[in-house]
Backbone as numpy.savetxt, mean C-alpha at the origin, in Angstrom:
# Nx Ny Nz CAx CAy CAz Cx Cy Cz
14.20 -13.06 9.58 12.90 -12.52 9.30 12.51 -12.75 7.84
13.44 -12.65 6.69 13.21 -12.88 5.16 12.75 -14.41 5.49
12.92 -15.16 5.98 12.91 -16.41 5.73 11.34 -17.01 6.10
10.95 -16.19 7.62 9.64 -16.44 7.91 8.84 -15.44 6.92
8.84 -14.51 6.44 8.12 -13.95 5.22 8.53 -14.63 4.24
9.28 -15.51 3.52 9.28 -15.85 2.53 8.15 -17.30 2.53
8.32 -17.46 3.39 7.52 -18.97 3.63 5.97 -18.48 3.89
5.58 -17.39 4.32 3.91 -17.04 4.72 3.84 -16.65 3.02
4.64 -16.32 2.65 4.46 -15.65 0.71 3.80 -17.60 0.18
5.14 -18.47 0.27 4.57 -19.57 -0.13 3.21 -20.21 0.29
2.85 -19.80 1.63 1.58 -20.52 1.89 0.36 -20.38 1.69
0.36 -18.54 1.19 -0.64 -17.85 0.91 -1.68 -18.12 1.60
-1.17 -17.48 3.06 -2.71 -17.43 3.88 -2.72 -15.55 3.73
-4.11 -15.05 3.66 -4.16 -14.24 3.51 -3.84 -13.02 4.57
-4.04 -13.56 5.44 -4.12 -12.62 6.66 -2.63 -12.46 6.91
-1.94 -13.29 7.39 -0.70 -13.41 7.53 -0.08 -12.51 6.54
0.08 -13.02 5.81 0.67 -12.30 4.54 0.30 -10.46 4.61
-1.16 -10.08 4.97 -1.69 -8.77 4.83 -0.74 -7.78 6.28
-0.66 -9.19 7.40 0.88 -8.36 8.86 1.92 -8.46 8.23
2.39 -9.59 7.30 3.64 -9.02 7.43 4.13 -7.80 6.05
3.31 -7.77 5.20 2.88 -6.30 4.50 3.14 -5.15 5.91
2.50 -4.98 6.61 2.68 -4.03 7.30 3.60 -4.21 8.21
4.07 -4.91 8.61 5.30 -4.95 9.18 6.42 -4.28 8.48
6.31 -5.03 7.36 7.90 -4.34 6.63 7.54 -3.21 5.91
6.15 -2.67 5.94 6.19 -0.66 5.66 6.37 -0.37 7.09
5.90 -1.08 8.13 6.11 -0.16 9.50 7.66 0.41 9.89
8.58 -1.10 9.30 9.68 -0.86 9.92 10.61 -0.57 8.48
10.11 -0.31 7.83 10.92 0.60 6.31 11.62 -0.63 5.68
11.53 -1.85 5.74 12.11 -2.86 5.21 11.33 -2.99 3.18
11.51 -1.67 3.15 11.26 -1.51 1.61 11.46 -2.51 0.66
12.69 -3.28 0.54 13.08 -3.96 -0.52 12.07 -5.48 -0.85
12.24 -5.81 0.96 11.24 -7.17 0.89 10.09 -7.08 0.83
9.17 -5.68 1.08 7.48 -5.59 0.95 7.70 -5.59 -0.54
8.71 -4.63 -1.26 8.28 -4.84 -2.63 8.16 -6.23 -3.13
8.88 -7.04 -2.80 9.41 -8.78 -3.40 7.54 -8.85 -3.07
7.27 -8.83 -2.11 5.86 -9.61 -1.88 4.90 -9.08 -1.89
5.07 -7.48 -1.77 4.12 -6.62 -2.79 3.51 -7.62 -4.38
4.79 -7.56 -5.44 4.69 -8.19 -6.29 4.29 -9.52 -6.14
4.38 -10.21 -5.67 3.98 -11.80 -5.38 2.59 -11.66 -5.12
2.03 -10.55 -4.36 0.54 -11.13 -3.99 -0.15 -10.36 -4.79
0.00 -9.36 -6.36 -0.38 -8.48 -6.87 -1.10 -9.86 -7.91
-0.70 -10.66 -8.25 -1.04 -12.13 -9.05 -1.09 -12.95 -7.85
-1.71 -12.54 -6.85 -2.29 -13.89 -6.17 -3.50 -14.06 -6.51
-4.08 -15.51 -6.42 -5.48 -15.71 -6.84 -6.30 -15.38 -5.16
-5.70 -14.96 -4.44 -6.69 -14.09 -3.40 -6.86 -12.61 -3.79
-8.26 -12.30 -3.53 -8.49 -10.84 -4.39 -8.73 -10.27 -3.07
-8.35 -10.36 -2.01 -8.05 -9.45 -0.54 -6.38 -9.04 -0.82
-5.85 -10.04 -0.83 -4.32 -10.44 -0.67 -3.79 -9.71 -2.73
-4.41 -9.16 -3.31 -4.52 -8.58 -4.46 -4.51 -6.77 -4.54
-5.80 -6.82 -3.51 -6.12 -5.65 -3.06 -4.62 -4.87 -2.41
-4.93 -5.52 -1.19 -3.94 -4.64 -0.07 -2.62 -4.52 -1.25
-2.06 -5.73 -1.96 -0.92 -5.25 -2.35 -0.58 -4.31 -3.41
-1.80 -3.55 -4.08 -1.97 -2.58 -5.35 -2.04 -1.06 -4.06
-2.68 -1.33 -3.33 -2.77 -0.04 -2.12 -0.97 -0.17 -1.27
-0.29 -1.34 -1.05 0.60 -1.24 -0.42 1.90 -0.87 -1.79
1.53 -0.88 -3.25 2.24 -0.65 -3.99 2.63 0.77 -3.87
1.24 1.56 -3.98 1.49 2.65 -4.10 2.15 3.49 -2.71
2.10 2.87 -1.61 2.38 3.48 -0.39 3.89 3.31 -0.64
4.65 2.09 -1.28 6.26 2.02 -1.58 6.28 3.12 -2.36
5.48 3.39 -2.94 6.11 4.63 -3.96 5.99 5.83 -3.33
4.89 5.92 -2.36 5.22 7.31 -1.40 6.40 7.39 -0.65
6.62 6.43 0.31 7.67 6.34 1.01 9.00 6.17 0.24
8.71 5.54 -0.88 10.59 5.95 -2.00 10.43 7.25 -1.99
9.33 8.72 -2.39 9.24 9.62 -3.10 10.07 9.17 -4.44
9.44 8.30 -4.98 9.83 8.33 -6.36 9.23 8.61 -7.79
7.69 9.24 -7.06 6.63 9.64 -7.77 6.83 10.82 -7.40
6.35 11.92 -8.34 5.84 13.43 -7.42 4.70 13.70 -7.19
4.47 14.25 -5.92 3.37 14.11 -5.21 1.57 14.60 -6.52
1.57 15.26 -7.54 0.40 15.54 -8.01 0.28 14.09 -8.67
1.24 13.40 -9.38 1.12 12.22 -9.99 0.73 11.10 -9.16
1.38 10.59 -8.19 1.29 10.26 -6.73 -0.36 10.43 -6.48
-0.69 11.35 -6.08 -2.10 11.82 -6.12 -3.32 11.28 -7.41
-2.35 11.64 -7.75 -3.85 11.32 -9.19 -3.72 9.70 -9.32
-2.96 9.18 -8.98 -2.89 7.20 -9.06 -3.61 7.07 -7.90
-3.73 7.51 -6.55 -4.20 7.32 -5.23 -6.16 7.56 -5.63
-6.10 8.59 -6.04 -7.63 8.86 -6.53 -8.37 7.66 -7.54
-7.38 7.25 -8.31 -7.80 6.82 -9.05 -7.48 5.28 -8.73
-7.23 4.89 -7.94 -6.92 3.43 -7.25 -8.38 3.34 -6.83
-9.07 2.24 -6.94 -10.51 1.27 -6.41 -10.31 0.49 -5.91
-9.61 0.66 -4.49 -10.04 -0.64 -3.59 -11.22 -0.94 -3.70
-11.14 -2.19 -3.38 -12.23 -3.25 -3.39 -12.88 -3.39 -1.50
-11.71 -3.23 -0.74 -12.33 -3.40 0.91 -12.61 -2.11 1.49
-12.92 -2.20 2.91 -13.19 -1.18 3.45 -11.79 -0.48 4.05
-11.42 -1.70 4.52 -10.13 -1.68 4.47 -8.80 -0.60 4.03
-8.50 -1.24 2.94 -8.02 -0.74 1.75 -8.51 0.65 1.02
-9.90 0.88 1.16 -10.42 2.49 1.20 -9.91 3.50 2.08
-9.95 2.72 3.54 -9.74 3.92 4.43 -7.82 3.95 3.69
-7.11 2.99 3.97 -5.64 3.31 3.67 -5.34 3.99 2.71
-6.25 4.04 1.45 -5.57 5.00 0.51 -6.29 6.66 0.91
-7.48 6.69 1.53 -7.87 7.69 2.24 -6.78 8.26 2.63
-6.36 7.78 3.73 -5.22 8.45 5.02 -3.83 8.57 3.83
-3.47 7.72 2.93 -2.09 8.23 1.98 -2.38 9.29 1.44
-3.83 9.69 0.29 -4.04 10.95 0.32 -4.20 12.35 1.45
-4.46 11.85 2.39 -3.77 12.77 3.43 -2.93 13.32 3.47
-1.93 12.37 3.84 -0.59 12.22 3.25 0.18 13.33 2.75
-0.15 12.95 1.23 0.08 13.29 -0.11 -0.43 15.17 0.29
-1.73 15.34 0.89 -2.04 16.81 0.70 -1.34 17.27 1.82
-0.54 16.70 2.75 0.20 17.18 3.68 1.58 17.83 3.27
2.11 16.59 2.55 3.71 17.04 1.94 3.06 17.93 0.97
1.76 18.46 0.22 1.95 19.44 -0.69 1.45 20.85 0.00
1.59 20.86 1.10 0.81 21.89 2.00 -0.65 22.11 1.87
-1.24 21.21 1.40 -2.39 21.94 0.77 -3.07 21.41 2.12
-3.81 22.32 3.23 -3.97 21.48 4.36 -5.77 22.25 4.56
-6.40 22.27 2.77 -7.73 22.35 3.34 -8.57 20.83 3.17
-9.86 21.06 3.19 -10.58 20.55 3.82 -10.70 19.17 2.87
-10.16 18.19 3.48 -10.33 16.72 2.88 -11.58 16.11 2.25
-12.49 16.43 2.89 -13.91 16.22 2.22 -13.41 17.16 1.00
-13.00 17.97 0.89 -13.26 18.38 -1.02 -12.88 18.06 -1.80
-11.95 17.46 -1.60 -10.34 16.24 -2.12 -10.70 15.13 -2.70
-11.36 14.23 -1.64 -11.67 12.99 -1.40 -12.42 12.76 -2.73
């Protein structure tokens, strides 16, 4: 599997590259989304730019290696560029107000 993700990293098609991003958060393969996290954070595609600054921060939820108010305040303050990429950091702040119990009303958050 590293090998067919390493080669969609070299070809930089965008789409491709944006499944197998979610592939390896779906299936917790942490180490290699980061490798290509980083790789497409300096790609000259600004889709394939995007998702990977929104899929950065989702490695850092799923490490918990941030704490969740800090965590939070980078998520707020992240500007996706797609619609995309809006709703996903949407639903991580979810997330984020879930593990802090805070389970009112998202519109006030947002």
């Amino acid at each position: 599997m590293e090998e067919i993700i390493e080669e969609l990293v070299k070809d930089n098609q965008k789409q491709p590259i944006r499944h197998a991003m979610e592939y390896l958060s779906t299936t917790g393969n942490i180490e290699l989304l980061e490798r290509v996290v980083n790789s497409q954070l300096k790609s000259d595609n600004k889709e394939n730019r995007d998702w990977a600054s929104v899929y950065a921060l989702s490695i850092e939820y799923q490490n918990g290696s941030t704490d969740n108010n800090t965590l939070l305040m980078k998520a707020i303050n992240l500007r996706p560029k797609f619609l995309e990429t809006r709703i996903f950091i949407d639903i991580l702040k979810l997330n984020i107000f879930y593990r802090q119990n805070n389970f009112g009303s998202f519109s006030d958050k947002a």
